[in-house]
N, C-alpha and C positions, 0 to 999 in steps of 0.2 A: 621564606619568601611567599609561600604558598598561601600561607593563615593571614599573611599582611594584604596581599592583594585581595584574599576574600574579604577583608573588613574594611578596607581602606574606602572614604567617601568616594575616593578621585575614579573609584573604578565601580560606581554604582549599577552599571548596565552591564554586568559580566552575566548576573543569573538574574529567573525572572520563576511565577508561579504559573503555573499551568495545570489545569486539572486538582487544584489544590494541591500540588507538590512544586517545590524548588527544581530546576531547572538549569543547566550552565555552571552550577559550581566545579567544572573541573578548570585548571590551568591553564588557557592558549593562548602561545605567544599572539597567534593573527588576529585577536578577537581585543587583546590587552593593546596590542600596536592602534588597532580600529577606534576604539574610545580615547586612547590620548590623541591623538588626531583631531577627534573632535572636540576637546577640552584646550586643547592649543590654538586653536582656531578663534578669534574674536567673529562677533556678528559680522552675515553676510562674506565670512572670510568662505572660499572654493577649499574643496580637498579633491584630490587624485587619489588612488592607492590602488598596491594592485597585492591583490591577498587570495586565500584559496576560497574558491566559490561555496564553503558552507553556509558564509553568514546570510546569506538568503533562502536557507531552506532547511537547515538544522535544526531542531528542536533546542539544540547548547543553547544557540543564537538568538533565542527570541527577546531578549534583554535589548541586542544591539539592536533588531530589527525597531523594536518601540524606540530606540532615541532616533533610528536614523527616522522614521517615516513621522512621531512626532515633533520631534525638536530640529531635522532637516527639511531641507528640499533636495531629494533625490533626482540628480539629473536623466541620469544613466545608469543601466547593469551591462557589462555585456561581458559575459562567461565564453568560455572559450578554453578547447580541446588545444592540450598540447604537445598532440603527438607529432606535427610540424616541426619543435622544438623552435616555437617561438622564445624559451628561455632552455639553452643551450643547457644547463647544469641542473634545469627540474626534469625529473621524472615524466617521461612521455602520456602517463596515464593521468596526472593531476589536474586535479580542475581548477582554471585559474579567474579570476575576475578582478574587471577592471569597473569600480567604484566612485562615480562622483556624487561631491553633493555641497551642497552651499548650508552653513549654520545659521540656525533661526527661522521659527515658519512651521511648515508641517509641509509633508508631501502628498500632495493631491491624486498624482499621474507620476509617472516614470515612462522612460523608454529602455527596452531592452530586447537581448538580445539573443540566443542561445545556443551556440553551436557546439556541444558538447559528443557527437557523434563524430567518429574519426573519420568517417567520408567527407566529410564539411571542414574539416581543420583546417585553418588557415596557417599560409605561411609566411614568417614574420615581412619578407616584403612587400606581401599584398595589403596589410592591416591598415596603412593610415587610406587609403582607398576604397579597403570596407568599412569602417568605420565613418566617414565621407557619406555612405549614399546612404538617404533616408531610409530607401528601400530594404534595408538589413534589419529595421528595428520596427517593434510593436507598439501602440502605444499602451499601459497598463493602468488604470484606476486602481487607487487605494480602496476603492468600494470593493473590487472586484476582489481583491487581492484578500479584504476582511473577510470576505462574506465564505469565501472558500476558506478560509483558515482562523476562524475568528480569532481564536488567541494567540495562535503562533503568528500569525499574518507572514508564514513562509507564503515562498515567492515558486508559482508552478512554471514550467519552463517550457512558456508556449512558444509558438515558431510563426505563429500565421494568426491573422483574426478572424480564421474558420475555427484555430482551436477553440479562442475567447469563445466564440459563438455558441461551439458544444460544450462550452465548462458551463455556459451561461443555462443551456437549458437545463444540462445537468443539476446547477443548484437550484430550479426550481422544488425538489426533493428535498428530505429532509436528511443530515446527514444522521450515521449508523447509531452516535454515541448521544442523541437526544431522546429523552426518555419523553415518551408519548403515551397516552390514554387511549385505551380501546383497540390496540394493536399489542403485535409483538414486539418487545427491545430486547437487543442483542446485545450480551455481559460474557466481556473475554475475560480468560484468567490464563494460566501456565502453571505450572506443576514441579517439573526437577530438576533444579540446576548440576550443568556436566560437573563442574567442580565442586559448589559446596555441597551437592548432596553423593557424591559419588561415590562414598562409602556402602551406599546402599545397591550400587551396581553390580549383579554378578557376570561372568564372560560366558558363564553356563547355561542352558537351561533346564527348567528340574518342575515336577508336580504341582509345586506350590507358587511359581514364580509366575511371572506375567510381562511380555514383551514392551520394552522402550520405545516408545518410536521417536524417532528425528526424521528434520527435514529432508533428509539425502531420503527418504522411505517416502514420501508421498509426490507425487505430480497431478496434472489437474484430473480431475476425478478417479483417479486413482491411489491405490492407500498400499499396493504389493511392489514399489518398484526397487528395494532392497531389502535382505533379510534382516532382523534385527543384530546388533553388538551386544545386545544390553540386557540384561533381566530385573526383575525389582521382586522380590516375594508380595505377595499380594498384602498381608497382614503391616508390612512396613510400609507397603505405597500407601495402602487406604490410611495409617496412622500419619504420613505424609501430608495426607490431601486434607484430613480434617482436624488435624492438631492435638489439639487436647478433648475434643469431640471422640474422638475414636474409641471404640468399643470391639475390643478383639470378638470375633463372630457376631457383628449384629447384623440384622437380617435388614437394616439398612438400605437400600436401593442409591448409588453413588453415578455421579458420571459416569466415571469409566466403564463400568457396566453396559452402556448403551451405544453404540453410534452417535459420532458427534464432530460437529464441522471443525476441523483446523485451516489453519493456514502457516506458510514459513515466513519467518520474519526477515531472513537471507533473502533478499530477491532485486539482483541487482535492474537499471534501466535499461541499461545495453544490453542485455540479452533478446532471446528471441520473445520469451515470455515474460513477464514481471510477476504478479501475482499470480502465485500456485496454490491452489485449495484443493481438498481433497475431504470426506466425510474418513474420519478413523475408523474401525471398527470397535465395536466391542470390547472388554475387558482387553486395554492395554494403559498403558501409561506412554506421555507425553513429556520429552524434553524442554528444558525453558525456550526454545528458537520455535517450540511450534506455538501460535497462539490456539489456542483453543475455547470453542464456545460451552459457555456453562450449559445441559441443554433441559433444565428446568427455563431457559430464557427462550425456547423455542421448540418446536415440536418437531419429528420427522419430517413431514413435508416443509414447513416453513424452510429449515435448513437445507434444504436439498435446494428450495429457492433461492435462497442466501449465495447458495453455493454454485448455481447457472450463474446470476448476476454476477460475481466477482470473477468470475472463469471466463466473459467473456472479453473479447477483444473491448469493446465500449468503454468498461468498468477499466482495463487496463491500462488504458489509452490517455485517461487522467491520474491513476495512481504512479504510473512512471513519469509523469513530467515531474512528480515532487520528491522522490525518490531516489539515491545515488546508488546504497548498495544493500538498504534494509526496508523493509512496510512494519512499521513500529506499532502498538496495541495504539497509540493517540493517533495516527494518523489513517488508521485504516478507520476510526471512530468518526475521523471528520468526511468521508467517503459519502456523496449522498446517494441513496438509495431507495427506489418507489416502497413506502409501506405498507401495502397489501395487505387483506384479510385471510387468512387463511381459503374463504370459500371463495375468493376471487377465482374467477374462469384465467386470467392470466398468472396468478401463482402459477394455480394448480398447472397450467401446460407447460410452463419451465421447471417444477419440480417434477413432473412426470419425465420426463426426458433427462433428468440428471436422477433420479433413479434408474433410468434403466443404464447409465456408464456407472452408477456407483453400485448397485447391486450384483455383481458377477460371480458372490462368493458365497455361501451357508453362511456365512459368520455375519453376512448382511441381512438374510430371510426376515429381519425381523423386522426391520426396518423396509422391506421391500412391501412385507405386508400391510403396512401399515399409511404408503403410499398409494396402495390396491393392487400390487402386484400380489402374483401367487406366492411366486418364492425366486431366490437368484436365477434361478433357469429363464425366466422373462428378462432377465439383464440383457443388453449388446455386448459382447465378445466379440465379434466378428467387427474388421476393420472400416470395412467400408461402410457400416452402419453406425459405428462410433462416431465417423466423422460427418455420418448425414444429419445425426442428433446434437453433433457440437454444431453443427453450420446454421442450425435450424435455432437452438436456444440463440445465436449470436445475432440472428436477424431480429426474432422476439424480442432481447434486449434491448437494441438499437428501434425498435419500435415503441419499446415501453419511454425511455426518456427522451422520442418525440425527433430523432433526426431526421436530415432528411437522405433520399438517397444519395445526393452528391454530398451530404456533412460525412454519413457513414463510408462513402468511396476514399475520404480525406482521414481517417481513422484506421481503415484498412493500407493503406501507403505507409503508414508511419511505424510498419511493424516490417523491416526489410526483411528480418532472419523468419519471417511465417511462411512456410510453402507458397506457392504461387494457388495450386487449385485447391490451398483452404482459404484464402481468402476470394476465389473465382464461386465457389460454393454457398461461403453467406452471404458474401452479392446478391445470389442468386435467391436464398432463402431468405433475404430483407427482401426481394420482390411479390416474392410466394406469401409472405404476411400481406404485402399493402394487396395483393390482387386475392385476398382471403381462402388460397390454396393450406395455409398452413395457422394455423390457432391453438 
């Protein structure tokens, strides 16, 4: 059944190409139900449906996304949390969405809607009432929606059009995965899958061997927050990393060798944090859930700049609206991000400062020095200094992509599980930048 529906004309919007690879070819029933739908439908026929809210922001989905937005008119999104149990026999955690849209046309604008936080849940007696007031819903451009996701045209799940406002300034930037002249571009890759390569895992460690990392081991600027499971011999990682290239003892110079920016691919919306990065250290190896930057595509400071930007509240602030429970290598690609020179006065004062959270260890000296520090011992360790230098990159950040103080007050509300006096702190350090206390 599987082989027929991938070939079948009647199901031409199941996958789609993206980044030059195929897209959507696995099986789902709610994606199979979503196109007969529209194929059952004569011109100007209405469709209702209520399905799980991926097909607006899945990468599976971006097949259905191009029939709905070219060959529809999209009335309405409106997702919606149902730990209510507006449907008594689903799963309190599921995300559910209710879908119209009229065939024939193209969709311009949409209105929608997002209540996907379980404080906001509705319950099923209130729904034809909110759904009723205007006031529940956004309204959305197809412009808006391309320009932020050009190929995927997933759909981010704003709340207000103060978000619109700061995605808006935000794409004035260029997103991460555009290859630009005269600057630095950032090239992810990953390393060793838990399964197919797990043969090569030991539970030991031993001389020759060289630690795993995974996601559960790094938080934001931080790379020690559990010990490793895992080991790999050096000789098999390096023949790992470069294939048929590898040369037992070459004096070679590899990634791994050096410090270099990760991130987790795990990172759900609902939590406190979304995007977690962290600079690896030195000779280790990397599991497939951490992405990791090639760092011939960036130099010590650059990535430590890389690495303030996505660490802050701002950056996360738009990566969780499009996000359920992963930040995928394509969509952290579509991410925009000010391009900076290396010599820039603003790099350099946001990698200064995430040097000194990410250097705290010998195994960093190298990379500390090459920032201008002396060696880890200029790192912060001390608590209440780590969080003067997170407060301080988060106002710089919120500076750099042009908010304003009440945009940045409306970015800091949207994170309920963040401390109260961390975000009472880069408050206070977005003011210290505009009143030029802090640079």
């Amino acid at each position: 059944m599987s082989q027929w529906f991938r070939a079948a004309p009647e199901f031409k919007h199941q996958s789609a190409v993206v980044g030059g690879k195929k897209t959507g070819s696995d099986i789902n029933l709610y994606k199979l139900f979503a196109e007969r739908c529209f194929a059952l439908l004569r011109a100007g026929g209405h469709c209702g449906i209520v399905i799980p809210n991926g097909i607006y922001k899945d990468l599976g989905a971006t097949g259905l996304r191009s029939m709905l937005f070219d060959h529809t008119q999209v009335d309405s999104l409106i997702s919606l949390s149902n730990e209510k149990f507006i449907f008594e026999e689903v799963h309190h955690s599921f995300g559910l969405l209710f879908l119209n849209f009229v065939k024939g046309g193209c969709t311009k604008s949409l209105r929608a809607t997002f209540r996907i936080n379980p404080r906001e849940a509705i319950a099923a007696d209130d729904f034809i009432s909110f759904v009723e007031n205007p006031a529940n819903f956004i309204e959305l451009s197809a412009e808006l929606i391309g320009a932020m996701n050009a190929e995927t045209r997933s759909v981010l799940e704003f709340r207000s059009a103060t978000d619109v406002a700061i995605v808006k300034k935000m794409l004035a930037f260029p997103p991460l995965g555009k290859k630009l002249e005269g600057v630095w571009n950032l090239k992810l890759t990953n390393e060793f899958h838990m399964t197919n390569d797990s043969k090569l895992f030991h539970t030991e460690p031993g001389a020759t061997r060289l630690p795993l990392y995974e996601g559960r081991m790094i938080h934001q600027f931080s790379a020690g927050q559990a010990p490793p499971k895992y080991w790999i011999e050096e000789t098999a990682g390096r023949a790992g990393i470069l294939g048929t290239r590898a040369k037992a003892g070459s004096a070679e110079r590899l990634g791994y060798e050096v410090a270099r920016f990760a991130f987790r691919e795990i990172a759900r919306s609902t939590d406190a944090r979304t995007m977690i990065a962290s600079m690896l250290p030195p000779r280790v190896f990397a599991n497939h859930k951490l992405m990791v930057a090639r760092p011939e595509s960036m130099s010590g400071p650059v990535s430590l700049y890389v690495l303030g930007i996505v660490n802050s509240l701002t950056f996360d602030f738009v990566i969780r609206q499009q996000v359920a429970s992963s930040v995928s290598m394509y969509a952290f690609y579509q991410m925009p991000v000010p391009r900076l020179k290396e010599a820039d006065s603003k790099l350099q004062s946001i990698s200064a400062r995430s040097a000194r959270l990410v250097c705290t260890s010998p195994s960093f000296d190298e990379l500390a020095r090459e920032c201008g520090l002396k060696s880890h011992q200029d790192g912060a360790t001390d608590p209440t200094e780590r969080a003067r230098l997170r407060a301080e990159i988060d106002g710089l950040v919120a500076h750099l992509y042009g908010l304003s103080e009440a945009e940045f007050a409306h970015v800091l509300a949207s994170f309920p599980l963040v401390p109260e006096p961390a975000k009472v702190a880069a408050r206070n350090a977005f003011r210290d930048v505009q009143r030029g206390l802090i640079s």
